[in-house]
LUMPAPA-847671 format. One record per residue: residue number from 1; x, y, z of N, C-alpha, C in turn. Coordinates in steps of 0.2 Angstrom, whole numbers. Example, Ala and Ser with C-alpha at 12.3 -4.5 7.8 and 13.67 -1.06 7.14 Angstrom:
2
site pos=1, nu=66, nv=-28, nw=39, cau=62, cav=-22, caw=39, cu=66, cv=-16, cw=39
site pos=2, nu=64, nv=-11, nw=35, cau=68, cav=-5, caw=36, cu=64, cv=0, cw=39
END
This chain:
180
site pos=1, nu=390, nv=314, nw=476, cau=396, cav=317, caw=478, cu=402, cv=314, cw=474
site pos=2, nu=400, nv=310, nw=474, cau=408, cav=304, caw=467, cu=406, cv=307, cw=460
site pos=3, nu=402, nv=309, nw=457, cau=400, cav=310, caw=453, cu=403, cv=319, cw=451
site pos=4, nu=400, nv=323, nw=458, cau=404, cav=328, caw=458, cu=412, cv=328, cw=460
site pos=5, nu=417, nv=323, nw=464, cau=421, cav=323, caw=462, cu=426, cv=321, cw=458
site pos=6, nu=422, nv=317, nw=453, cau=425, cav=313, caw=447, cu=426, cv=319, cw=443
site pos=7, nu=418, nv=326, nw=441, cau=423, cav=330, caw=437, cu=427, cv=336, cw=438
site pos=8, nu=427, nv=337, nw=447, cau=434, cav=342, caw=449, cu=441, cv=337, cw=448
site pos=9, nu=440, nv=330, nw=449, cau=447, cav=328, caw=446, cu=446, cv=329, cw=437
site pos=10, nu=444, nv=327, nw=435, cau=444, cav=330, caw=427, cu=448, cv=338, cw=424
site pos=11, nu=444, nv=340, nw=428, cau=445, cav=348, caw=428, cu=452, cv=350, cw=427
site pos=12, nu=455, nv=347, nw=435, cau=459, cav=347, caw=437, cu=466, cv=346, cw=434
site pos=13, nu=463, nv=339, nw=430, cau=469, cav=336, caw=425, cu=468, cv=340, cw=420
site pos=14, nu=461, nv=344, nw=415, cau=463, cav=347, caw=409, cu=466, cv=355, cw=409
site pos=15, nu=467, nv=358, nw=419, cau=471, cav=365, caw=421, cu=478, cv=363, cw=421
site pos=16, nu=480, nv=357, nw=421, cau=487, cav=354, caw=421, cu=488, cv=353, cw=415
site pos=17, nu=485, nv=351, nw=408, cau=488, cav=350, caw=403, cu=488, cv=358, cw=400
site pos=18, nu=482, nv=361, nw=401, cau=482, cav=367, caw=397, cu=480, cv=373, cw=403
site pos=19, nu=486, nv=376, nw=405, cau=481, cav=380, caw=410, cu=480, cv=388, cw=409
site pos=20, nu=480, nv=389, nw=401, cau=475, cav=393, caw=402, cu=469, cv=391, cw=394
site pos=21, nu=464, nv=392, nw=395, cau=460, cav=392, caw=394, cu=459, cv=394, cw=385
site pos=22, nu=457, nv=391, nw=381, cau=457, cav=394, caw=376, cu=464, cv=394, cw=370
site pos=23, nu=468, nv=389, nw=374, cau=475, cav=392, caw=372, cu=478, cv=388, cw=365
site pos=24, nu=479, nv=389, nw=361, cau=480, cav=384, caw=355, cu=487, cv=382, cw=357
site pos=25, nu=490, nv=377, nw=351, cau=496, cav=375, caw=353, cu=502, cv=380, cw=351
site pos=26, nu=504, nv=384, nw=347, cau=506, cav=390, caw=346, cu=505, cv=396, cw=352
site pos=27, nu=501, nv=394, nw=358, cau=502, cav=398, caw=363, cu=498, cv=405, cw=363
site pos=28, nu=495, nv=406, nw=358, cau=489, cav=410, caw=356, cu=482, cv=410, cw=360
site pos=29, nu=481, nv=415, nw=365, cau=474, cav=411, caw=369, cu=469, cv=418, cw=365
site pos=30, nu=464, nv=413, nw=363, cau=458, cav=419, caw=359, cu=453, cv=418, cw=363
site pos=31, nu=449, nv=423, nw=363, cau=442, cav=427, caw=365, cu=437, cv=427, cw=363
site pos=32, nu=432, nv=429, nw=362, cau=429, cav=430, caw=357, cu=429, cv=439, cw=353
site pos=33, nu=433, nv=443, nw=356, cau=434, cav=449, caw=353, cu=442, cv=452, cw=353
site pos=34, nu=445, nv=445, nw=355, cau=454, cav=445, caw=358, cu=459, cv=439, cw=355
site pos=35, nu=464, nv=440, nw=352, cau=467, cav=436, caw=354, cu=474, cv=439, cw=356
site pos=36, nu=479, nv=433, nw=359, cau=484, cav=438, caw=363, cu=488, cv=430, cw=366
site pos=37, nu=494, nv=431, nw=368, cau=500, cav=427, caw=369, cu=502, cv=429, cw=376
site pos=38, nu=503, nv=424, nw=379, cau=502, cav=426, caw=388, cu=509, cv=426, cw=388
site pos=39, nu=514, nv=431, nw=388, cau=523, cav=432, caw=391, cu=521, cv=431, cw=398
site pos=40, nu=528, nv=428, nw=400, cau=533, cav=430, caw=409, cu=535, cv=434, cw=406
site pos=41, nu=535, nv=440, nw=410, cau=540, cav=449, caw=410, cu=544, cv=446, cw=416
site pos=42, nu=540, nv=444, nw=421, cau=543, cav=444, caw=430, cu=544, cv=438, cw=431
site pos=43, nu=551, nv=434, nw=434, cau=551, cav=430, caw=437, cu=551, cv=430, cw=444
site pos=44, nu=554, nv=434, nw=445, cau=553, cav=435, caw=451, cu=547, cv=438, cw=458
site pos=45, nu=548, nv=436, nw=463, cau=541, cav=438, caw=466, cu=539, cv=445, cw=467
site pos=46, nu=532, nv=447, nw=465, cau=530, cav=453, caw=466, cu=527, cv=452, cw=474
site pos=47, nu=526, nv=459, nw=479, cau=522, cav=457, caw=483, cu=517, cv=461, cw=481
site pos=48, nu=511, nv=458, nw=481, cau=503, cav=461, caw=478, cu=504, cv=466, cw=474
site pos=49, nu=506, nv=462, nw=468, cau=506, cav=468, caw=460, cu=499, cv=470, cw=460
site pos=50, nu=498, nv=477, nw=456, cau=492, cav=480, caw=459, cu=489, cv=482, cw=451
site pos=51, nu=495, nv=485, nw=448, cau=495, cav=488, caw=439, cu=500, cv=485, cw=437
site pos=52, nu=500, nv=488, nw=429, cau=503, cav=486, caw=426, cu=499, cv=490, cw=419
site pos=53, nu=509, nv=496, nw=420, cau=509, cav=501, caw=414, cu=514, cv=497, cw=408
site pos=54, nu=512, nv=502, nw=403, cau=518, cav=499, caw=398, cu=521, cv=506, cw=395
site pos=55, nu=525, nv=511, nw=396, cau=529, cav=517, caw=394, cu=529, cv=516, cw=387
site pos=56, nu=531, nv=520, nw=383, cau=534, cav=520, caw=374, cu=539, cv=520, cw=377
site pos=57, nu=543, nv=518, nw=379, cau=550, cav=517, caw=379, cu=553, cv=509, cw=378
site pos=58, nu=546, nv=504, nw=381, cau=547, cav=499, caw=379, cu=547, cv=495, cw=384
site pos=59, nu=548, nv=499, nw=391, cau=549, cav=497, caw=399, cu=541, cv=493, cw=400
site pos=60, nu=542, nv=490, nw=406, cau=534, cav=489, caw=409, cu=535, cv=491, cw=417
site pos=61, nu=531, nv=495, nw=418, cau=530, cav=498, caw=426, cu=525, cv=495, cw=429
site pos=62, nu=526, nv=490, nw=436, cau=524, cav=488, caw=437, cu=518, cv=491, cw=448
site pos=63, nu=514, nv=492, nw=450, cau=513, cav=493, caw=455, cu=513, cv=489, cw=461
site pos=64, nu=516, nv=490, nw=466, cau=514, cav=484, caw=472, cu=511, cv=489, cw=477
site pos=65, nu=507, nv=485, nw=480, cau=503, cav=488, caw=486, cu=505, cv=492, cw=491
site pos=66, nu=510, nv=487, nw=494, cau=513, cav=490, caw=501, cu=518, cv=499, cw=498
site pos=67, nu=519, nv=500, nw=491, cau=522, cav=504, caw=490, cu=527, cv=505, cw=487
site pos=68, nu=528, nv=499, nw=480, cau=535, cav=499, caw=476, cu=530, cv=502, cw=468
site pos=69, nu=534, nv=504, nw=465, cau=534, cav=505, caw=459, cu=537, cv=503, cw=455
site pos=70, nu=539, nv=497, nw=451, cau=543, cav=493, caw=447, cu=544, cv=495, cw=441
site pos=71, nu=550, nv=493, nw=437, cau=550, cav=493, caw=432, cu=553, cv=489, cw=428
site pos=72, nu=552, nv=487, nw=423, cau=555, cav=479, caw=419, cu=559, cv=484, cw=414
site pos=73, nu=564, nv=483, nw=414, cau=568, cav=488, caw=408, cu=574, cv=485, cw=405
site pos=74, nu=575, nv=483, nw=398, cau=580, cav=479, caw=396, cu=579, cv=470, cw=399
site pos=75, nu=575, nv=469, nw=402, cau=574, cav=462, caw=406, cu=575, cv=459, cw=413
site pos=76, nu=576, nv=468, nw=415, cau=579, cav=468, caw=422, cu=577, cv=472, cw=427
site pos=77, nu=572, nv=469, nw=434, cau=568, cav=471, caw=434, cu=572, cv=477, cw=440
site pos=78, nu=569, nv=483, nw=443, cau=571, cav=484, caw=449, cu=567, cv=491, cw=450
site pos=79, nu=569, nv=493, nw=456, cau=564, cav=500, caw=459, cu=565, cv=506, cw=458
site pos=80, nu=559, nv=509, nw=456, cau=559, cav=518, caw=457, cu=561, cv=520, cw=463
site pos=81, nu=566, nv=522, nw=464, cau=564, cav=526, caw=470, cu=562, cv=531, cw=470
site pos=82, nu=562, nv=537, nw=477, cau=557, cav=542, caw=478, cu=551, cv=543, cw=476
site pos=83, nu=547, nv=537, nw=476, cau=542, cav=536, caw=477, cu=537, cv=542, cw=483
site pos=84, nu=531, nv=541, nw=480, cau=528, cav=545, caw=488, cu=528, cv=539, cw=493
site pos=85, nu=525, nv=541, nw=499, cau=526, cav=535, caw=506, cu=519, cv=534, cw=503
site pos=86, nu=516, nv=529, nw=505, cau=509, cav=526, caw=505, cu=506, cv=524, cw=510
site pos=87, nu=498, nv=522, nw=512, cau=496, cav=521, caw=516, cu=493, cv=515, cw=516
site pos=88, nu=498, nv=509, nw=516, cau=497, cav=502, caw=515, cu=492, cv=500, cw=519
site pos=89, nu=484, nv=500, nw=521, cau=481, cav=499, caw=522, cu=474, cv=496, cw=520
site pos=90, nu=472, nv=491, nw=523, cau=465, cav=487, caw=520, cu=467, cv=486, cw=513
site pos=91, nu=463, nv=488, nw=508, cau=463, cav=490, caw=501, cu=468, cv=495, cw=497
site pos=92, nu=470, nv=500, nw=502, cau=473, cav=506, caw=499, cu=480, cv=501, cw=499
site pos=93, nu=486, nv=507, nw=496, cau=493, cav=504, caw=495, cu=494, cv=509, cw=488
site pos=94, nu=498, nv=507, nw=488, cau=503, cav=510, caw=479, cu=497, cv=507, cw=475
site pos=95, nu=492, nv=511, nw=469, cau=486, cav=507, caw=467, cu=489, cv=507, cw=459
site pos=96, nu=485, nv=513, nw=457, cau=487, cav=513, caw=450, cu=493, cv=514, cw=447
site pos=97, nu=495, nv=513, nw=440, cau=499, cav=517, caw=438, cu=498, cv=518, cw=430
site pos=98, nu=499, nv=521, nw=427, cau=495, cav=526, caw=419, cu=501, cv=529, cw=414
site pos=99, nu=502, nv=529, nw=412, cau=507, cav=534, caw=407, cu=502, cv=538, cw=401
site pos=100, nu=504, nv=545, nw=401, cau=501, cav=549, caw=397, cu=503, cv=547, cw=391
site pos=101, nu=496, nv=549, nw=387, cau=494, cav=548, caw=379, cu=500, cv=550, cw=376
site pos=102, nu=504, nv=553, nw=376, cau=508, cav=556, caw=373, cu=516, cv=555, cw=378
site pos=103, nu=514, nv=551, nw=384, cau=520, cav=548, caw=384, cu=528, cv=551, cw=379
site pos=104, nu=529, nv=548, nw=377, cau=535, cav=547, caw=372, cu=538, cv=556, cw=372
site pos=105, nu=533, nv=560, nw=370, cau=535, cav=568, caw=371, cu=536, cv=569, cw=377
site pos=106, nu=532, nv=569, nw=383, cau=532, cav=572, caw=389, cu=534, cv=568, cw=395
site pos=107, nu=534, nv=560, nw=393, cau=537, cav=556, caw=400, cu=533, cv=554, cw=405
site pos=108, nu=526, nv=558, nw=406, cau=522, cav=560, caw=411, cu=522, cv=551, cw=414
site pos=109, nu=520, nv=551, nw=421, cau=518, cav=543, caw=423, cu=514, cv=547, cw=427
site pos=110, nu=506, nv=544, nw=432, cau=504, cav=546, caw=432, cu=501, cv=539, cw=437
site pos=111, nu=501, nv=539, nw=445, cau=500, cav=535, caw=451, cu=494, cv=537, cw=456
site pos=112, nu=491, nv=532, nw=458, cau=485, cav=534, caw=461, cu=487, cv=530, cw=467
site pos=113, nu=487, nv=533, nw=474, cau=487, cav=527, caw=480, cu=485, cv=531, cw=488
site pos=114, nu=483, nv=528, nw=491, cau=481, cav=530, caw=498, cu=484, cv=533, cw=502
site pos=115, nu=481, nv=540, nw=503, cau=486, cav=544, caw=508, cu=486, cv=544, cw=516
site pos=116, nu=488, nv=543, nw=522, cau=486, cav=544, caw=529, cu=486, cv=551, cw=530
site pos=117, nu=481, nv=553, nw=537, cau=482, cav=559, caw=538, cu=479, cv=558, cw=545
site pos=118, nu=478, nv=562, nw=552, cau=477, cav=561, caw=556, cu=471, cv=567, cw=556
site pos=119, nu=464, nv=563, nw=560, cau=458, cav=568, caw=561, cu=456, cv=566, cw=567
site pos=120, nu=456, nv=571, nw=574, cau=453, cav=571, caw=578, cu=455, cv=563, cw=582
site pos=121, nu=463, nv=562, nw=583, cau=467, cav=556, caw=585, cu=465, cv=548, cw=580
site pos=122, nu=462, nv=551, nw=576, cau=460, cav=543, caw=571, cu=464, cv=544, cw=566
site pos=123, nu=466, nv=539, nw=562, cau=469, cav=537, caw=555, cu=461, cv=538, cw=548
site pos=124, nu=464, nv=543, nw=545, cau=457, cav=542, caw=538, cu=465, cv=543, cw=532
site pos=125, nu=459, nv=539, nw=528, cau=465, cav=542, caw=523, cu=459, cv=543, cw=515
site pos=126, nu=461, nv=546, nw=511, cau=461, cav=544, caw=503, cu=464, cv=544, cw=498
site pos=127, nu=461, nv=544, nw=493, cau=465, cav=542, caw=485, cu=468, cv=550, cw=484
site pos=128, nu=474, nv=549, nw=481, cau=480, cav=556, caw=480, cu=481, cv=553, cw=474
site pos=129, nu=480, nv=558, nw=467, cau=482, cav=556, caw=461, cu=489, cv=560, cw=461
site pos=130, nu=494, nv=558, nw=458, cau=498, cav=564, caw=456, cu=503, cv=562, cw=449
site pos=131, nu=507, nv=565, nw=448, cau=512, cav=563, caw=441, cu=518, cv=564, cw=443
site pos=132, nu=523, nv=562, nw=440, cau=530, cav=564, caw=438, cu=532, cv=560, cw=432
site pos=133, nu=539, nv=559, nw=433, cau=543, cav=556, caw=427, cu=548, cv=552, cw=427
site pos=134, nu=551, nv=545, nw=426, cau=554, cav=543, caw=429, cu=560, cv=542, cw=424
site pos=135, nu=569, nv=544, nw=429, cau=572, cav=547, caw=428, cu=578, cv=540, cw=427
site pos=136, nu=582, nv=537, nw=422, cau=586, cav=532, caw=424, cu=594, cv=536, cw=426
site pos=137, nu=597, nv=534, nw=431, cau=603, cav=536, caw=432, cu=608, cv=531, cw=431
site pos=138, nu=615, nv=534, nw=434, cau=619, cav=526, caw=433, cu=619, cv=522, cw=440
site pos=139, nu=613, nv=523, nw=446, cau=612, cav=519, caw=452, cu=606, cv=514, cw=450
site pos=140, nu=601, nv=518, nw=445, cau=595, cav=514, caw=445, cu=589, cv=520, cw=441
site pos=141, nu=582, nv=519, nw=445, cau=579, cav=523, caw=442, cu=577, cv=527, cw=447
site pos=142, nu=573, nv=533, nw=446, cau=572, cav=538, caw=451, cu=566, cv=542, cw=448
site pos=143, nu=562, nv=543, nw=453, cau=556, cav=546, caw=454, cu=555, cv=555, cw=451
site pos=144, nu=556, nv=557, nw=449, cau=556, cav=564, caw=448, cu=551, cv=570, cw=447
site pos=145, nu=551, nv=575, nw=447, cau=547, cav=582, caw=445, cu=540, cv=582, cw=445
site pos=146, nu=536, nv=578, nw=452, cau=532, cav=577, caw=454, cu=528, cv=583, cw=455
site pos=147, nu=522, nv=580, nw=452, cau=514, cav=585, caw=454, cu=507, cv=582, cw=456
site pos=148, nu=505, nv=586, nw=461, cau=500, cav=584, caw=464, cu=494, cv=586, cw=458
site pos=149, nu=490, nv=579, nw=455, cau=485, cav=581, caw=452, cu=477, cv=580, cw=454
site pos=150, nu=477, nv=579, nw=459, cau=473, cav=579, caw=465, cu=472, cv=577, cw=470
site pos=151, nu=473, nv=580, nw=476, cau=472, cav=580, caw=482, cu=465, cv=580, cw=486
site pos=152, nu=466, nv=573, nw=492, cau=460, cav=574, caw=494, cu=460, cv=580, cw=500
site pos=153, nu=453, nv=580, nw=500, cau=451, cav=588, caw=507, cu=452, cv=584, cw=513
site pos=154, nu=454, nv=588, nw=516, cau=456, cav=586, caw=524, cu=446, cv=587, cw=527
site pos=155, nu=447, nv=583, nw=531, cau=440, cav=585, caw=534, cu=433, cv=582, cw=534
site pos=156, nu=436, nv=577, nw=528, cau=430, cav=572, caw=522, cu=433, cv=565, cw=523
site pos=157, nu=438, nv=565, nw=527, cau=441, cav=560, caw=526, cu=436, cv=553, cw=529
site pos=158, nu=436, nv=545, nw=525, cau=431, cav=543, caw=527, cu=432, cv=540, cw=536
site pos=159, nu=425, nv=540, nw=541, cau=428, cav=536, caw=548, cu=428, cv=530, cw=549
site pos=160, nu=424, nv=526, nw=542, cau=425, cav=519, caw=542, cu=424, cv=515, cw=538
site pos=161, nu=428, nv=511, nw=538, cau=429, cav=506, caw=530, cu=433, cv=511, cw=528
site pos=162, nu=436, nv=506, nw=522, cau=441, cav=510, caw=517, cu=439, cv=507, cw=512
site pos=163, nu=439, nv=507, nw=506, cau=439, cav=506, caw=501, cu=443, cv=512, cw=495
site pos=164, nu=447, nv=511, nw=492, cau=450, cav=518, caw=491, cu=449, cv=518, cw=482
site pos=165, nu=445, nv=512, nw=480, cau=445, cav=513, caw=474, cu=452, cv=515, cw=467
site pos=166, nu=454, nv=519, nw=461, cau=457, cav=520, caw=458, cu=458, cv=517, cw=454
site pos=167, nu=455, nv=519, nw=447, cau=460, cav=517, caw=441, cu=461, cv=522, cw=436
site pos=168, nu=464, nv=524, nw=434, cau=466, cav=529, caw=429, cu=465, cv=525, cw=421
site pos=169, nu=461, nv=533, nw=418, cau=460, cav=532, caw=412, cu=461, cv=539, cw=409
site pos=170, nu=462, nv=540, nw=402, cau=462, cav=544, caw=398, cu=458, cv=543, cw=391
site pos=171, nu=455, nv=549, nw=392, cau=449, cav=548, caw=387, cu=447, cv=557, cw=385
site pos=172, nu=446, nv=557, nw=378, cau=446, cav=566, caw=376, cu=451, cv=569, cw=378
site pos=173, nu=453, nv=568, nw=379, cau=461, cav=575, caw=380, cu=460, cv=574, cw=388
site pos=174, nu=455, nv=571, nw=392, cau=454, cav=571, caw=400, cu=459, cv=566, cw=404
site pos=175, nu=459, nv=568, nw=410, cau=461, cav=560, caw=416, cu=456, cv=560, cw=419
site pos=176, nu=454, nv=551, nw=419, cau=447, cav=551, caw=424, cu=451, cv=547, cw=428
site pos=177, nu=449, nv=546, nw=434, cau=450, cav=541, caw=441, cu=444, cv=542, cw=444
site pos=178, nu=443, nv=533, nw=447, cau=438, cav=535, caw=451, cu=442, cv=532, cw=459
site pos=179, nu=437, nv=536, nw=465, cau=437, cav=536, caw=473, cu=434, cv=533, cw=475
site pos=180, nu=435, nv=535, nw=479, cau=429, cav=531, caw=486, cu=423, cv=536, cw=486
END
């Protein structure tokens, strides 16, 4: 037992001088098929960040569970709004978020999150893909010219457990996500 907790205190002291792993002094942490420089974008607190897009515009779009969609833009973070409502539940919540390959011409963003619906007096819900654009005004940012890219079927919804899955990928000219 001392022996085992002689090297969690060790441990402990070389997460405190270098906490992360691999990190050279120039702050450079490499891989073995990576390297890469760990930035703060966010000081401030997220509640259960979930994604994290990066736009051609230069912004970074950030997901929170219970149902925010953020955005770091200029250095200054704040909210989408008109988001859709979410169905902050178990696993579900605001999940993904994607920007299209071609971005820069079309805008397109691209969110995956749990939707409620009422079956036979029960809550079921699932994963709803859909798109729009997001619009900056002179109040903040704004949600816009939303499309539904896949809808779950009413009827199929699960009666137990949730697990709602979702991450978006773009691959061949396609959008893949996976479900439950």
């Amino acid at each position: 037992g001392l022996v085992v907790h002689m090297h969690e205190l060790r441990h402990r002291a070389e997460r405190k001088a270098n906490p992360w792993p691999g990190q050279d002094a120039s702050g450079v942490v490499r891989t073995t098929h990576h390297a890469y420089r760990v930035e703060t974008v966010v000081d401030e607190q997220l509640e259960i960040p979930w994604a994290v897009a990066f736009p051609s515009d230069g912004s970074v779009l950030i997901t929170e569970r219970p149902g925010r969609l953020r955005i770091v833009a200029e250095g200054e973070l704040a909210t989408v709004e008109g988001t859709p409502e979410v169905w902050a539940f178990g696993q579900g919540g605001l999940m993904d978020v994607a920007v299209h390959p071609q971005h820069a011409d079309n805008g397109w963003v691209y969110l995956a999150y749990s939707e409620r619906w009422r079956e036979n007096g029960n809550d079921v819900g699932m994963t709803r893909i859909l798109r729009g654009r997001i619009e900056r005004t002179r109040d903040g940012f704004v949600w816009s010219d939303e499309q539904t890219i896949y809808e779950p079927p009413r009827g199929l919804g699960p009666r137990t457990g949730f697990h709602f899955g979702s991450r978006i990928v773009f691959a061949d000219g396609y959008l893949y996500f996976g479900i439950r």
